[in-house]
TORMI-434988 format. One record per residue: residue in three letters; x, y, z of N, C-alpha, C in turn; residue number from 1. Coordinates in steps of 0.2 Angstrom, whole numbers, plus 2048, in hexadecimal, padded with zeros to 3 digits. Last residue first. Layout:
    aa   n.xx   n.yy   n.zz   ca.xx   ca.yy   ca.zz   c.xx   c.yy   c.zz     i
   ALA      X      Y      Z       X       Y       Z      X      Y      Z   NUM
...
This chain:
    aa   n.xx   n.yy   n.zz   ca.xx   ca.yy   ca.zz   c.xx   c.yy   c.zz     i
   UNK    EC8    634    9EE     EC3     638     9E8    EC3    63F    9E7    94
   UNK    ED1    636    9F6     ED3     631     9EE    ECC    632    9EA    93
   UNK    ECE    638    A01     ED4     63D     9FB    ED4    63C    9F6    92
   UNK    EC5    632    A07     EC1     636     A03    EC6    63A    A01    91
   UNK    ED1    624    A09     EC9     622     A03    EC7    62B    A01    90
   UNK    ED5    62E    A15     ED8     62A     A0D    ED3    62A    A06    89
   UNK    EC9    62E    A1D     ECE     635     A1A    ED2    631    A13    88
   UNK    EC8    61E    A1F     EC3     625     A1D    EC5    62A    A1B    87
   UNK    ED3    61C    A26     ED0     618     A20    ECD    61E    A1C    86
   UNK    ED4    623    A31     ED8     625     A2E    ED7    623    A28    85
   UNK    EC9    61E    A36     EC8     624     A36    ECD    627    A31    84
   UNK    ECD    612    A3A     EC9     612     A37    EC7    619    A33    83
   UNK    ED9    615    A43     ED9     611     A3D    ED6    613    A36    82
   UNK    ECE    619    A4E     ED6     61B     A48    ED7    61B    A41    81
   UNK    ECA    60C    A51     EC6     612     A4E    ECA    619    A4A    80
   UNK    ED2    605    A56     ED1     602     A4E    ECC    60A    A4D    79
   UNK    ED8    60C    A60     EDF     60C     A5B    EDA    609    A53    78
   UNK    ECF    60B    A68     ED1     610     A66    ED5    612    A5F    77
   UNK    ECE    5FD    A6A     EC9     600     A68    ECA    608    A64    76
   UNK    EDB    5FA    A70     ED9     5F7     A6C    ED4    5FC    A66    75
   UNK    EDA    603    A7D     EDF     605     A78    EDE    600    A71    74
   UNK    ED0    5FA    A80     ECE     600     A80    ED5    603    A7C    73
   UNK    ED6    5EF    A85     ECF     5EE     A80    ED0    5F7    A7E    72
   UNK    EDE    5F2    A8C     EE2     5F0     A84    EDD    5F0    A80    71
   UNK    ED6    5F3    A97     EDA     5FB     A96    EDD    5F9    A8C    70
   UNK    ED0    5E8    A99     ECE     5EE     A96    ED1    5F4    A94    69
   UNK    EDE    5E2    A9C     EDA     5E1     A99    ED6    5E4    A94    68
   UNK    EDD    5E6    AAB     EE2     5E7     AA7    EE2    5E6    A9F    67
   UNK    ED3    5E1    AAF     ED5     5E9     AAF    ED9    5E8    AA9    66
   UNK    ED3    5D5    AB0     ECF     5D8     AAA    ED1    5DE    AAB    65
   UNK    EDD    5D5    ABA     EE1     5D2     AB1    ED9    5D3    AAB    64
   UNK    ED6    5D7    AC3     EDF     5DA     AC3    EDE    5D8    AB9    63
   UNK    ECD    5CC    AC4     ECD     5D4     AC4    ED1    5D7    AC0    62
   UNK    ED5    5BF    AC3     ED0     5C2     ABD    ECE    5C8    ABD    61
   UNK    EDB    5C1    ACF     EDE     5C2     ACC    ED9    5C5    AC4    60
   UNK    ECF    5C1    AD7     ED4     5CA     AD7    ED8    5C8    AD2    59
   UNK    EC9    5B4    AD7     EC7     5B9     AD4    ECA    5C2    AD3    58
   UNK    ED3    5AD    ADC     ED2     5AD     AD4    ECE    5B3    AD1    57
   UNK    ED3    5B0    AEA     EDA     5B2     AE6    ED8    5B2    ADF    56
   UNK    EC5    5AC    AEE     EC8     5B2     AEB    ECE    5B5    AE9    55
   UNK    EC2    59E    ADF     EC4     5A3     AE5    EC6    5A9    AE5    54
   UNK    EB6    59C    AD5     EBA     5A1     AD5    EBE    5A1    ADC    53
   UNK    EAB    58C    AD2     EAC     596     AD4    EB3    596    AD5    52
   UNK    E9E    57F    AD2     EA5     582     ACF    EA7    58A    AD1    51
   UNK    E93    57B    ACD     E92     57D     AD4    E9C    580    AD3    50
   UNK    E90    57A    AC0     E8F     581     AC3    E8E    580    ACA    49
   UNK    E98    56D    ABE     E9C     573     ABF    E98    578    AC0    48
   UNK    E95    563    ACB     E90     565     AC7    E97    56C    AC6    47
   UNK    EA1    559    AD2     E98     556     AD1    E95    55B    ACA    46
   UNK    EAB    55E    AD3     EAA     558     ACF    EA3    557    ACD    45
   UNK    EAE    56F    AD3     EAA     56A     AD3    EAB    564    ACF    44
   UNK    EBC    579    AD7     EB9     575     AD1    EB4    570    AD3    43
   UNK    EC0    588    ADC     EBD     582     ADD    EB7    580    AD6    42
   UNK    ECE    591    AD8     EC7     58F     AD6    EC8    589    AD9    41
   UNK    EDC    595    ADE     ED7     599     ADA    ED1    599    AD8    40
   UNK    EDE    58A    AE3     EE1     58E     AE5    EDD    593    AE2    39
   UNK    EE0    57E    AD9     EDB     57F     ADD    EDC    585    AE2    38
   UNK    EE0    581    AC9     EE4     585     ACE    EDE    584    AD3    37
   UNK    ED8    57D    ABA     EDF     57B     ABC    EE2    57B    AC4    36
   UNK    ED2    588    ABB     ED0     583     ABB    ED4    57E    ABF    35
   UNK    EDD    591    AB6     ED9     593     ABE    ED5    58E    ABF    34
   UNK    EE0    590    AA7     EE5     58E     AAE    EE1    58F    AB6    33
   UNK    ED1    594    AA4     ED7     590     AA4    EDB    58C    AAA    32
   UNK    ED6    5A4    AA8     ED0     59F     AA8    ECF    596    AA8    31
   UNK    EE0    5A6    A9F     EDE     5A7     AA8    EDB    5A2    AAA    30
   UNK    EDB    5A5    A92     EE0     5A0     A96    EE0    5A2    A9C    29
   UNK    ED1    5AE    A92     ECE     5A6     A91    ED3    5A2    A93    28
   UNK    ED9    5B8    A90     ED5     5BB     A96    ED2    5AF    A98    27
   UNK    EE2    5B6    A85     EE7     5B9     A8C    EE1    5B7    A91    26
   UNK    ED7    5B7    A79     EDC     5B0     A7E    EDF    5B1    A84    25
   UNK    ED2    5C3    A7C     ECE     5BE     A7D    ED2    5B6    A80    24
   UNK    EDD    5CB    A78     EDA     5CB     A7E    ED8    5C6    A81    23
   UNK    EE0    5C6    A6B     EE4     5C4     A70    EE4    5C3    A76    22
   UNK    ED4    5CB    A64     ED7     5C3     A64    EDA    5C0    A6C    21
   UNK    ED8    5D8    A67     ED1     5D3     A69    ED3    5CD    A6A    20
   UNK    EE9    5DA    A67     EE2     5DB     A64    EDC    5D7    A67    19
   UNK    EF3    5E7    A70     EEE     5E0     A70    EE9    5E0    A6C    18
   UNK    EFF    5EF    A6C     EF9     5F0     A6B    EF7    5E9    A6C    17
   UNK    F11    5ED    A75     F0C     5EF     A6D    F05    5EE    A6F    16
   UNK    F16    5F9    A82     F16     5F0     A7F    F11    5F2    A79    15
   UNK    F16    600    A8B     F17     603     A87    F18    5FF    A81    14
   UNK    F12    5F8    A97     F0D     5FD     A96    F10    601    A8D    13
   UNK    F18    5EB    A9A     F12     5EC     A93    F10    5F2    A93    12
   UNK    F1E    5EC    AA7     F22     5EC     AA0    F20    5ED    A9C    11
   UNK    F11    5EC    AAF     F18     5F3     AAE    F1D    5F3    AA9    10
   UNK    F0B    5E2    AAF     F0A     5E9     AAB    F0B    5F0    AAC     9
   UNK    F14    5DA    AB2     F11     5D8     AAA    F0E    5E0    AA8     8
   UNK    F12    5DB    ABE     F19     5DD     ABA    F17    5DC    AB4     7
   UNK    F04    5D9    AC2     F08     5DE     AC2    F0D    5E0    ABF     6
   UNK    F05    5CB    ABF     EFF     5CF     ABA    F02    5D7    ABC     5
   UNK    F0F    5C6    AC9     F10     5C6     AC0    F0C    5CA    ABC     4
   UNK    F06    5CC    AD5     F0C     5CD     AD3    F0F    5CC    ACB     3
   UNK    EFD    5C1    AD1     EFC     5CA     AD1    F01    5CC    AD0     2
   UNK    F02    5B5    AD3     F00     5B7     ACD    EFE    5BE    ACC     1
């Protein structure tokens, strides 16, 4: 999985703009599918807060919030923008 999280973000760097939405799903399917992976998480039968992360799951969830925040953060950039750009408009047309 690093390896795909790594080639995932050698082809996306110049890939379009994540929105929140997106993030939030890309980040909740990991998650996800890591349930799934006993390889990556042990699952408790008995009590899920006895439940956790191996350490392969957890470098992966590393590796892919990083990568992540870097979308959240051109996310957040692109709507203040945005926003700024609104606001010049709005005060030419008065």
């Amino acid at each position: 999985m690093l390896a795909k999280l790594s080639l995932w973000k050698a082809s996306n760097e110049d890939a379009k703009m994540l929105t929140e939405k997106e993030i939030g799903s890309i980040l909740a399917a990991q998650l996800m599918a890591m349930v799934r992976n006993r390889d990556q998480s042990y699952v408790s039968d008995i009590n899920a807060q006895y439940s956790h992360l191996e350490a392969p799951g957890k470098r992966i969830m590393a590796e892919l919030t990083e990568l992540m925040f870097i979308k959240a953060v051109e996310c957040d950039k692109q709507r203040r923008q945005d926003d700024a750009e609104k606001l010049v408009m709005e005060n030419l047309k008065k």
